[in-house]
C-alpha positions in Angstrom: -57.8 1.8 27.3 -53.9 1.9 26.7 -52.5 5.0 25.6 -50.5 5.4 22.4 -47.1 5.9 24.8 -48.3 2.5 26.3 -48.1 0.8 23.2 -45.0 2.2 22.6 -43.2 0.9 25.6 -44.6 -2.2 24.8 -43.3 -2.7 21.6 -40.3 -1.3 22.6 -40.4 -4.1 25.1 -41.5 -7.3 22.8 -38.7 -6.1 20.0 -36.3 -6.5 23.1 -37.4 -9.6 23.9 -37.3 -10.7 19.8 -34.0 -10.1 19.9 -32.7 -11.2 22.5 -34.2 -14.2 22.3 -33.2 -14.4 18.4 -29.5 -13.4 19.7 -28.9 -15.3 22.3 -31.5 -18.0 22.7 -33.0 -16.4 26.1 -35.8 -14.1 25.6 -35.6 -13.1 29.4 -32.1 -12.7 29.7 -30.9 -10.0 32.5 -29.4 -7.7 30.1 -29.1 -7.1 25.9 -27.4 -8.6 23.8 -27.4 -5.3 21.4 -25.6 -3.9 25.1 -21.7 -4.8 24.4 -22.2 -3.9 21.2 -23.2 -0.3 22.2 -20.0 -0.3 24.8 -17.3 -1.5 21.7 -19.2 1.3 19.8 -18.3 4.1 22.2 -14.9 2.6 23.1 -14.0 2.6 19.5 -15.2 6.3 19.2 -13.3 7.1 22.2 -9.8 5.8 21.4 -10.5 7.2 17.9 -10.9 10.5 19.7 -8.1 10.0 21.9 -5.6 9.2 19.0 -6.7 12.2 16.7 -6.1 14.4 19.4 -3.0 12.8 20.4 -1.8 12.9 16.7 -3.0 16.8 16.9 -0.6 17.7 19.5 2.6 16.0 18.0 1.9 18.1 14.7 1.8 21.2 16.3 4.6 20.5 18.8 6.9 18.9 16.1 5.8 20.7 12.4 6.4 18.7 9.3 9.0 18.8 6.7 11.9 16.3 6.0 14.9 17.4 6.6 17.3 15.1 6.0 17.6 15.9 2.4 20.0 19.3 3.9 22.5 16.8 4.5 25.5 16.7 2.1 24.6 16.9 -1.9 21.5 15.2 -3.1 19.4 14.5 -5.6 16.0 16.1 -4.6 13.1 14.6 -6.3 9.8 16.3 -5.6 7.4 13.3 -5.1 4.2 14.8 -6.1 5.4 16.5 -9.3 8.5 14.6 -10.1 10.5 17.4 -10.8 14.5 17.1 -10.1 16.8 19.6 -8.2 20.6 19.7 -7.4 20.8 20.5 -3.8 24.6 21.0 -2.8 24.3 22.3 1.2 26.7 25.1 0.1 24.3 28.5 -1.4 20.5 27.1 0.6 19.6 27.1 -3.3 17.7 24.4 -5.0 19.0 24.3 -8.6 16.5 22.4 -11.2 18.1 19.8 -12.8 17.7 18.8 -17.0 18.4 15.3 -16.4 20.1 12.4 -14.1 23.2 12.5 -16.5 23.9 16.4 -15.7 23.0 15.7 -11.9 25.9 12.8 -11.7 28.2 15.0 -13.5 27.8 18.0 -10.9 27.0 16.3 -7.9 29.9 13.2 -8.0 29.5 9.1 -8.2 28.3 9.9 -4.3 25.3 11.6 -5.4 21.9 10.2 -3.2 18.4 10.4 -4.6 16.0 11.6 -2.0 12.2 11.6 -2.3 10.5 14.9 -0.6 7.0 16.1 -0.4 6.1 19.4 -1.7 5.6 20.5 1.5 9.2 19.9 2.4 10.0 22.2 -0.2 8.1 25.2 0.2 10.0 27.3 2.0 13.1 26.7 0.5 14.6 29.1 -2.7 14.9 27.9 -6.4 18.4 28.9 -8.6 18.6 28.9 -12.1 18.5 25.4 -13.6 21.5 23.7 -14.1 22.4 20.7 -16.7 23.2 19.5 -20.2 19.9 20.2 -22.5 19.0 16.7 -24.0 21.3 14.3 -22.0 20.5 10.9 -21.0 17.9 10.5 -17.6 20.0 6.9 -17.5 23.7 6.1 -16.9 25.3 3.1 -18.6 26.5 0.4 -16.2 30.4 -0.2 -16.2 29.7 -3.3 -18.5 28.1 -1.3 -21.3 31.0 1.0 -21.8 33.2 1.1 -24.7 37.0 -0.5 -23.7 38.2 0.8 -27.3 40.2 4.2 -28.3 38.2 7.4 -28.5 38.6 9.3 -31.3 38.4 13.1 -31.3 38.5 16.3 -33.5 40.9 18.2 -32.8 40.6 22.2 -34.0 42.8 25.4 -33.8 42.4 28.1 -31.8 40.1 29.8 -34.5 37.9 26.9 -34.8 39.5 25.5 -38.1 41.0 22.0 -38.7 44.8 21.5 -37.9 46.4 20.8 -41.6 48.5 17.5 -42.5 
């Protein structure tokens, strides 16, 4: 009489056969077919492995953070939260910004735009904000100005009209 770990084995051994022979047409072929599958398997795992660690090591040689934004006056725009700062190289302060108008107006026509992560931020110290409250986040083009005359009030030194 077979035992149970007999039976077993050999349906461990027909399945084998099934598929092999559904696989690759040879139902006593030398080796399975489910066999290079198994090796791509563990290869795969292993480069995986190998790249993680590899990836691992850079970060803790080489910590994050941008730093290019340090260099000469920018516009620092925080790319998670959007939020805007004037950062002019000169005090190590960030100062918050109101609007683009106020930030072209400090910074110069030279001013650059950078996007930074809030991690590249962290460590760095926040001023007191800086800007016109309620000026335009958009600069006309040179095409959309006014060629005409200005006109403008002009007032004595105690605030009054000049008489004609």
């Amino acid at each position: 009489m077979q035992s149970k770990r007999d039976q077993v084995q050999a349906h461990g051994f027909m399945m084998g056969r099934l598929s092999s022979g559904l696989l690759t047409a040879d139902p006593d072929a030398p080796e399975s077919p489910l066999g290079r599958t198994t090796r791509g398997i563990v290869f795969g795992i292993l480069v995986t492995v190998l790249i993680g660690a590899g990836t691992t090591v850079y970060g803790l040689l080489r910590p994050g953070g941008n730093e290019t934004w340090r260099k000469g006056e920018n516009l620092v725009v925080n790319r998670e939260t959007g939020a805007r700062y004037l950062w002019t190289g000169t005090d190590g302060v960030l100062h918050p910004v109101r609007n683009y108008a106020s930030a072209r107006l400090i910074g110069g026509a030279q001013l650059k735009a950078v996007d930074v992560s809030t991690a590249s931020l962290r460590d760095v110290p926040v001023g007191s904000p800086a800007g016109i409250p309620g000026a335009p986040d958009t600069l006309p083009g040179p095409a959309q100005l006014d060629p005409g005359a200005w006109h403008m009030c002009v007032t004595g030194p105690d605030g009054a009209l000049p008489s004609t």
